[in-house]
C-alpha positions in Angstrom: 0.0 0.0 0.0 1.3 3.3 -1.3 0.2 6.6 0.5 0.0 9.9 -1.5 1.9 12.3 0.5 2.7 14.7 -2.4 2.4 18.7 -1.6 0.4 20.6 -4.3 2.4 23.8 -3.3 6.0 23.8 -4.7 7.5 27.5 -3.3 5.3 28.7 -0.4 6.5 32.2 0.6 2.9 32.9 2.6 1.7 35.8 0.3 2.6 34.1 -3.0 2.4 30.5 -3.6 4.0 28.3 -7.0 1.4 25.5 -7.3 2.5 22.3 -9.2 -1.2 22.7 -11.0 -0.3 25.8 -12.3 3.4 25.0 -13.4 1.3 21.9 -15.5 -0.4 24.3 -17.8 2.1 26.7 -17.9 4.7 23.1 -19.1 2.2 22.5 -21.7 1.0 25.2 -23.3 4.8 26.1 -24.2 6.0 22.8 -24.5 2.7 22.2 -27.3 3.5 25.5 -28.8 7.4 24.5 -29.2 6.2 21.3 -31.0 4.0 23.1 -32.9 6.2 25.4 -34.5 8.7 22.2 -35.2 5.7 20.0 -36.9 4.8 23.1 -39.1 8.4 23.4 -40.4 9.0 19.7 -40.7 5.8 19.3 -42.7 6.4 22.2 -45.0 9.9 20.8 -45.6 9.0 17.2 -46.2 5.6 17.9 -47.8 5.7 21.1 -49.3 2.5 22.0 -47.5 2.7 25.1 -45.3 -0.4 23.8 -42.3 -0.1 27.8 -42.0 2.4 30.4 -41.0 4.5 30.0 -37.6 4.2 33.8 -36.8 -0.2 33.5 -37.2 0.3 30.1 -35.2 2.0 32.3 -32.3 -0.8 34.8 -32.4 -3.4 31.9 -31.6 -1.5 31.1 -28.5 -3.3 33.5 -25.8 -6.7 32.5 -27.7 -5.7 29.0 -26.5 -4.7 30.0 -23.3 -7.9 31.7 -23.0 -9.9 29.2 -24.4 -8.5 26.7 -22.4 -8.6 28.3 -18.7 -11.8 30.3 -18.9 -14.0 27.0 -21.0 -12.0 24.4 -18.5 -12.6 26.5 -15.8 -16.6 27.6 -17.0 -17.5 23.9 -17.8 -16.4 22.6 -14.2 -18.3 25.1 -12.7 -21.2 24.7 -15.4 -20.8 20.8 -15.3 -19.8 19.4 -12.3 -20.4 21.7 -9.1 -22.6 24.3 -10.7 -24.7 24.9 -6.8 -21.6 24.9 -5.2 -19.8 27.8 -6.9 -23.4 29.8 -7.6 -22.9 29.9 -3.7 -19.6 30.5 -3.3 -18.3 33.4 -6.2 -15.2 34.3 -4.5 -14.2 30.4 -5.3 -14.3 30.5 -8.8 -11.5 32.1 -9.3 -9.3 30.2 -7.2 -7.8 28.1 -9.8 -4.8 27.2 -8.4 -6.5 24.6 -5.9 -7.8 22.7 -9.3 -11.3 22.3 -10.9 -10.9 22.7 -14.9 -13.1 20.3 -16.8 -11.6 19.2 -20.3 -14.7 18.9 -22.4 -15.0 22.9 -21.2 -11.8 23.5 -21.9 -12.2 21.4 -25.2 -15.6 23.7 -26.1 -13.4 27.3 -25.0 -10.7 26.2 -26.9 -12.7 25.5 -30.2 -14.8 28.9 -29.5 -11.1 30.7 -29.5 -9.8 29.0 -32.7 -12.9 29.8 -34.5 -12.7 33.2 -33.9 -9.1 33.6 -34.3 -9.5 31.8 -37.7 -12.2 34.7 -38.7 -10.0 37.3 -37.8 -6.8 36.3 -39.4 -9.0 34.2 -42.1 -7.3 31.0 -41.8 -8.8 27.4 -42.4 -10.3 26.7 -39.1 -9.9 22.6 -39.7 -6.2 23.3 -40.3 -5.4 25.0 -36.9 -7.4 22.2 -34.8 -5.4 19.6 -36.9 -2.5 21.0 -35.4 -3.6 21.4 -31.9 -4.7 18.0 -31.9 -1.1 16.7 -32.1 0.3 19.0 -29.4 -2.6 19.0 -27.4 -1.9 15.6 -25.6 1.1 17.2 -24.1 -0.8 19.3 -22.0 -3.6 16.5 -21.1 -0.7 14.4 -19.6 0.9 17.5 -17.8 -2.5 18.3 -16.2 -3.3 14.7 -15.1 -0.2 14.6 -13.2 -1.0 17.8 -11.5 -4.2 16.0 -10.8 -2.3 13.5 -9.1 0.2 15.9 -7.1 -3.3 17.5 -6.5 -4.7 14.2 -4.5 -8.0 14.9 -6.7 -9.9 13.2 -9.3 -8.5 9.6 -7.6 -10.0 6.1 -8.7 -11.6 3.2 -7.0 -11.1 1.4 -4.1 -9.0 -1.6 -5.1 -6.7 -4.2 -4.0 -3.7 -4.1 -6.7 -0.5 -3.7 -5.6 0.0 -0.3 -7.0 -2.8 1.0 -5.1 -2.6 4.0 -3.4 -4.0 5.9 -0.2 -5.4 9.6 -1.1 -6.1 11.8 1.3 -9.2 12.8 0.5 -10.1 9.4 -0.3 -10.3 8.4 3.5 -8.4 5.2 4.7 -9.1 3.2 1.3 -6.5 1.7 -1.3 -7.3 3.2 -4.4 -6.7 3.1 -8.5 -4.2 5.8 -9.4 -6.9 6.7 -12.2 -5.0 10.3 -13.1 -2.1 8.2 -13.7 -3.7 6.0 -16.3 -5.7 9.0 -17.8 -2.3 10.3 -17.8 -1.0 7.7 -20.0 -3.8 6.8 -21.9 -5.0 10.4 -22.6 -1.5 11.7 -22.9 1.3 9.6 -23.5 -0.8 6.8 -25.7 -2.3 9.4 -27.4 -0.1 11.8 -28.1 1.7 8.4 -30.1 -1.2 7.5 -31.9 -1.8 11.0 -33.1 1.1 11.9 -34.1 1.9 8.8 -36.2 -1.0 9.0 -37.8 -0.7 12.9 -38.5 2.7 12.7 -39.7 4.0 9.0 -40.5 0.9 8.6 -42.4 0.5 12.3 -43.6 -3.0 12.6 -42.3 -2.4 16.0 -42.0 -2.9 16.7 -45.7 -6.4 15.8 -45.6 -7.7 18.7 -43.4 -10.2 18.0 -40.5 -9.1 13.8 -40.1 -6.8 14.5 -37.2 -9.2 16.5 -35.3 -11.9 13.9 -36.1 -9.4 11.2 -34.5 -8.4 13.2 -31.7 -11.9 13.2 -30.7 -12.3 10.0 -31.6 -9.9 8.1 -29.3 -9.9 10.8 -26.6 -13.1 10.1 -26.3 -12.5 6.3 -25.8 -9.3 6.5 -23.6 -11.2 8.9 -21.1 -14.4 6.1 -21.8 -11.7 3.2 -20.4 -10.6 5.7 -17.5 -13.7 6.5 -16.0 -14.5 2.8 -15.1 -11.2 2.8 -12.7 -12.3 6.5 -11.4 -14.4 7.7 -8.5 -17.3 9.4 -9.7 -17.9 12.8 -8.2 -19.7 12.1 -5.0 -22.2 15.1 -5.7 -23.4 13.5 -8.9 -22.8 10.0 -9.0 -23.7 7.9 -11.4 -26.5 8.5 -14.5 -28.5 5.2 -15.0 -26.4 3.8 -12.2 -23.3 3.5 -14.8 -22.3 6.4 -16.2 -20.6 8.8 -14.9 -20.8 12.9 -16.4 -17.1 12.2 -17.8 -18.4 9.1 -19.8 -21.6 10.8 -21.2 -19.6 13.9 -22.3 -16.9 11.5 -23.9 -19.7 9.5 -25.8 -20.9 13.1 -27.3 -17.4 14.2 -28.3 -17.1 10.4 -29.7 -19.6 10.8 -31.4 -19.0 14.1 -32.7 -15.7 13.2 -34.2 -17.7 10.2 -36.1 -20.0 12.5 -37.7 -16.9 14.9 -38.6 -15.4 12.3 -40.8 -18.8 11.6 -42.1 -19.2 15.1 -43.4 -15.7 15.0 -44.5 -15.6 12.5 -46.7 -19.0 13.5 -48.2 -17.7 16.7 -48.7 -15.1 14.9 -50.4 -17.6 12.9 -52.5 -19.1 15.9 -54.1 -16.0 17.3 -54.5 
């Protein structure tokens, strides 16, 4: 039996705090927007096909960031503890002690890129391609910091890995941000990527945001069965939890993307 005795705060100086939460978004975002930059460059060098311009994929950066903290942010609150925070304001805007919700996050982020693509009048399809491939990056960073964080923690369970939370009371328990972490971030980041740019998939715009969905969608699907459903919700129809239904809409979503796509094709 493994106890969690991890510390979310990395520097305390007692008016200012450095929270490993925040230092995992912070990580990601540049880390994604370094790899970025090097998959637009590779790609126009190996394919002669310029995804777009590095300097316009800078500029879409604080839409991301924006996206990303104030839908994460919005859709946790909207999703997942919405009588909580309508009673408690002056908590919403304590990020640092965790709450973001990814399908939020997910809907912010597409809400920024289709604005930014209006402005700068840019192929929409062609800028979430991209951020699909970076994007798992920053899934993996933030499930890690769920784990530092002692939240979001899985099951009761006997396997020897198990692991004592404490806000889990005096139960062994699944490490669940650890496999979302691996499934949601390392696995897919792999899978993405190979198929992006091994198998060019980035040529055909609007496939590797389809995918992303696609297999996000069913890694977060396999995740939820090892994780502890939010006690203030529960389970719908005694099985599923909010984290499964949301998945099965983005699933779903990315199925009817490819559908449109290659009947777009079709009549093209």
């Amino acid at each position: 039996m493994i106890v969690h005795n991890f510390d979310p705060v990395l520097i305390d100086l007692g008016f200012f705090q450095i929270r490993w939460y925040s230092l995992a978004y912070i990580f990601g975002i540049i880390l994604g927007w370094i790899y970025a930059i090097k998959i637009i460059k590779s790609f126009e060098k190996k394919n002669n096909f310029l995804l777009v311009k590095p300097e316009l994929f800078d500029g879409l950066i604080i839409y991301l960031v924006l996206g990303i903290v104030l839908g994460g942010r919005l859709g946790y609150i909207i999703f997942y503890n919405f009588e909580y925070y309508s009673e408690n304001i002056y908590e919403i805007f304590k990020l640092w002690r965790g709450g973001m919700a990814f399908h939020g996050g997910l809907l912010g982020v597409i809400i920024a890129t289709i604005v930014y693509s209006k402005i700068n009048k840019i192929n929409f399809l062609n800028l979430t391609d991209l951020v699909s491939c970076v994007a798992p990056i920053g899934l993996f960073f933030g499930r890690i910091a769920n784990f530092i964080n002692g939240e979001l923690y899985g099951k009761v369970t006997n396997v020897p890995w198990a692991i004592v939370f404490p806000n889990g009371g005096n139960f062994s328990r699944h490490p669940s941000q650890i496999y979302e972490a691996i499934l949601e971030g390392i696995f897919l980041f792999v899978l993405i990527n190979i198929l992006a740019l091994k198998k060019n998939l980035l040529l055909k715009t609007g496939y590797t945001s389809s995918l992303f969905l696609i297999f996000y969608s069913v890694a977060r699907i396999f995740s939820e069965f090892f994780r502890e459903p939010d006690e203030h919700l529960g389970y719908f129809l005694n099985y599923l939890s909010l984290g499964t239904l949301l998945s099965i809409a983005t699933f779903l979503i990315g199925i009817l993307m490819i559908f449109f796509i290659k009947k777009n094709e079709q009549n093209n």
